[in-house]
C-alpha positions in Angstrom: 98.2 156.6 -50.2 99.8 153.2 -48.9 97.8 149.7 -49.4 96.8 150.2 -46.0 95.2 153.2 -46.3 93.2 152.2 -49.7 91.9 148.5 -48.0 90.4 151.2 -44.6 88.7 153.3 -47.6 85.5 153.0 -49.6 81.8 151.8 -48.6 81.2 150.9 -45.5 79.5 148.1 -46.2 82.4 146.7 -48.5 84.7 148.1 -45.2 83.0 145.5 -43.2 82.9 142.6 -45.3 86.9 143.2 -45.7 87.8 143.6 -42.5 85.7 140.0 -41.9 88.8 137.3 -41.1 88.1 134.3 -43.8 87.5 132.4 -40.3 84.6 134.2 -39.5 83.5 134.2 -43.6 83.2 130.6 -43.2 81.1 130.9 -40.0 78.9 133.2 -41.6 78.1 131.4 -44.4 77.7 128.1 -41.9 74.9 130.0 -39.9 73.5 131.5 -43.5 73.5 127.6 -44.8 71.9 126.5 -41.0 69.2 129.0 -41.0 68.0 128.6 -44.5 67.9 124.3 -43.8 65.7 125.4 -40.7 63.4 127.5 -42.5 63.0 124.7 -45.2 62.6 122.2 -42.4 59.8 124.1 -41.0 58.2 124.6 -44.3 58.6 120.6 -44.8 56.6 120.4 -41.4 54.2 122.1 -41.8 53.2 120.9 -45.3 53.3 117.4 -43.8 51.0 118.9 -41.2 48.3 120.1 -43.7 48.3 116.9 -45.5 47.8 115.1 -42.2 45.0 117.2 -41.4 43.5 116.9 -44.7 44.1 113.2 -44.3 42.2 112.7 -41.1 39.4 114.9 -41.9 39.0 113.0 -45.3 39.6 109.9 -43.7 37.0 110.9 -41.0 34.6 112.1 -43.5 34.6 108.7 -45.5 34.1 106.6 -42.4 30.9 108.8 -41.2 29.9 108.1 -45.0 30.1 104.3 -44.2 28.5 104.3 -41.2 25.5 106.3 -42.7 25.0 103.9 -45.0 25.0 101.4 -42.8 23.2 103.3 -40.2 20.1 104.6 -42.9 20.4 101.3 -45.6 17.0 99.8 -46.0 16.1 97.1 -44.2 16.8 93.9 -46.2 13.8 92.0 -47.7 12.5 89.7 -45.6 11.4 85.3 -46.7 7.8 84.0 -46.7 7.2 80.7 -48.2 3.8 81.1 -51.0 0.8 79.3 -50.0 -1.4 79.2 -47.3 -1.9 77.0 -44.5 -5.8 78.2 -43.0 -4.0 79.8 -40.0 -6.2 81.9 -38.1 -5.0 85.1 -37.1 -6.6 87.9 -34.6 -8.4 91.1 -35.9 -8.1 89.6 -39.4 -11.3 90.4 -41.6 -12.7 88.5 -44.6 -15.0 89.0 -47.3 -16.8 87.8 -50.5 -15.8 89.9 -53.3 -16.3 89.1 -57.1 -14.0 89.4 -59.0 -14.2 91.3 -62.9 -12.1 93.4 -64.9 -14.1 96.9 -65.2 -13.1 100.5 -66.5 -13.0 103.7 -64.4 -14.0 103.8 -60.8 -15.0 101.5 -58.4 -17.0 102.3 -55.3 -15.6 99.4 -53.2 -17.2 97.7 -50.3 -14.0 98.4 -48.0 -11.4 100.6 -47.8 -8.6 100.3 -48.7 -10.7 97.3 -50.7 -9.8 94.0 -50.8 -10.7 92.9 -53.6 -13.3 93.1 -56.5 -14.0 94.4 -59.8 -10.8 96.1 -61.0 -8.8 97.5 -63.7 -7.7 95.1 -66.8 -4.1 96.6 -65.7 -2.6 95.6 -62.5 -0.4 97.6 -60.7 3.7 97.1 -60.5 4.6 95.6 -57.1 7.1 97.8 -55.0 7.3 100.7 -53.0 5.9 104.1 -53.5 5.5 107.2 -51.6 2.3 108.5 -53.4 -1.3 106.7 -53.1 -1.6 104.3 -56.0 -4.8 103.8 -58.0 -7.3 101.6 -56.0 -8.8 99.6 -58.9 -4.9 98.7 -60.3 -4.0 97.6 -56.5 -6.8 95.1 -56.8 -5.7 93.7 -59.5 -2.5 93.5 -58.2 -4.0 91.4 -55.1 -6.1 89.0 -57.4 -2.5 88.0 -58.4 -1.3 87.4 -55.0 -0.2 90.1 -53.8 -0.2 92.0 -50.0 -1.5 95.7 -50.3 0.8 97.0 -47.6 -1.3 100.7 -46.4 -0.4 103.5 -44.2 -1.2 106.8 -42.8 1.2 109.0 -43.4 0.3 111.8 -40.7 0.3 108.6 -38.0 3.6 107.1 -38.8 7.5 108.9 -38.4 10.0 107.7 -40.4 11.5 105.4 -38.1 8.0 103.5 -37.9 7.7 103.7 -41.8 11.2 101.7 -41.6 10.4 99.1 -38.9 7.4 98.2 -41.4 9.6 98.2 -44.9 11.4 95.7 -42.9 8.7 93.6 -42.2 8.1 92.9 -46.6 9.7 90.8 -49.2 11.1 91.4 -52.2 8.4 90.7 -54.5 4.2 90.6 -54.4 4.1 93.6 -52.6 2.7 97.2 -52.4 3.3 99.8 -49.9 1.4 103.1 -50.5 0.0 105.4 -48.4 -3.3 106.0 -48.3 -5.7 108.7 -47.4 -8.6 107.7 -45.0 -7.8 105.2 -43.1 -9.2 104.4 -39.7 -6.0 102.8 -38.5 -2.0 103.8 -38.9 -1.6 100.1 -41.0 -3.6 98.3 -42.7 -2.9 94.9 -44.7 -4.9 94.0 -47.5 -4.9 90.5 -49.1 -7.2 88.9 -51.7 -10.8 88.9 -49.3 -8.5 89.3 -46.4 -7.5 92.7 -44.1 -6.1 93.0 -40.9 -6.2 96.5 -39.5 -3.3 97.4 -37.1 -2.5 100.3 -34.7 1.5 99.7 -34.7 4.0 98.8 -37.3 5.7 96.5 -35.3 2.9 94.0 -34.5 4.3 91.0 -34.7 0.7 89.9 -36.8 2.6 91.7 -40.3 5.1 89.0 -40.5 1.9 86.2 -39.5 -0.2 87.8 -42.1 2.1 87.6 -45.2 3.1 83.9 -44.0 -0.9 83.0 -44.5 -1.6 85.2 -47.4 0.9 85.9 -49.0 1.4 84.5 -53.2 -1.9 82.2 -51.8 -3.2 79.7 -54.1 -6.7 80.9 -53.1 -6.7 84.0 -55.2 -8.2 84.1 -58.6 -5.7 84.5 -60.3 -2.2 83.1 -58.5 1.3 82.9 -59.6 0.3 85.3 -62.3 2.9 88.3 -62.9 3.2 91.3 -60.0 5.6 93.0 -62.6 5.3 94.3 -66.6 2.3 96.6 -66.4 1.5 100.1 -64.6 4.1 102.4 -62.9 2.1 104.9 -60.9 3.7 107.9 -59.5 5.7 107.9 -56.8 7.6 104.7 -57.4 10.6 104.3 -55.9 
């Protein structure tokens, strides 16, 4: 058998690869070497395009987050100067009621009362979602303090916001309250003003006559440091 004849036999396969001029071995290998940089390019792009999705959505996501919060913050407090200046202001009530630290019940004169014989304990100014004892809330007022009511079947949340935004920070109460004959109703020391919207502009008149008023029995004293009833928030 010549050389000849021995290089034309064996597998075909290894035929093939023999018969392959070292030119076209090198051109082989150059399209092997192109098409595996390809297929790693496109990998590298579309990695880079998962991260840019998951960048945007994220990136998406955490601006909705600030604009919710921006959007559903509460309202900041707002200022009233203490005191009282004898303004008069429409649909505002007043009364005579004693005043006398008592335990249990009280059947009061008004409702929500303002004012009279009440608990020894006053009630924790601030907001709460859940009716607060009447005889604490009193005491609260005898203190200075506005005793911010509501319906809670007559006002939607957007009206119970317009109204948080109407109170300061301090010497208040907002509770609802079961009963009433109006959706709001402000209660001050021997003073209440019954109200039919939560944005009359008589809220912010109200707490600028009444509210931390040197006429109450017992003003400048603490609105803070005593009872926590439920529903604080």
């Amino acid at each position: 058998m010549t050389p000849a004849d021995k290089r034309n036999s064996g597998n075909p396969a290894t035929q093939a690869q023999i018969n392959l001029t070292v030119k076209q071995q090198r051109e082989q290998k150059r399209q092997e070497k192109l098409a595996e940089y390809q297929k790693q390019l496109a990998k590298r792009r579309r990695s880079k395009l998962v991260w840019w999705i998951v960048g945007s959505t994220a990136a998406v996501a955490i601006i909705g987050l600030i604009v919710a919060s921006i959007v559903f913050a509460p309202p900041p407090p707002k200022e009233y100067e203490a005191g009282s200046d004898g303004v008069e202001i429409e649909g505002v009530e007043t009364f005579e009621n004693a005043t006398e630290h008592v335990e249990g019940e009280v059947d009061y004169e008004q409702s929500p009362p303002a004012g009279g014989p009440h608990n020894a304990v006053w009630l924790n100014c601030g907001i709460y979602d859940q009716p607060v004892p009447d005889e604490n809330a009193v005491h609260s007022m005898e203190h200075g303090a506005i005793w911010v009511t509501y319906d809670a079947d007559a006002l939607s949340d957007e009206e119970l916001s317009t109204l948080r935004g109407e109170l300061p920070s301090s010497y208040v109460v907002l509770s609802p309250y079961e009963g009433l004959d109006s959706p709001v109703v402000l209660s001050a020391w021997n003073h209440q003003l019954k109200l039919d919207s939560a944005d009359d502009e008589r809220i912010g008149q109200f707490f600028e006559e009444y509210w931390r008023s040197q006429n109450v029995p017992e003003p400048n004293a603490s609105c803070s440091g005593a009872l926590n009833a439920p529903g604080k928030q």
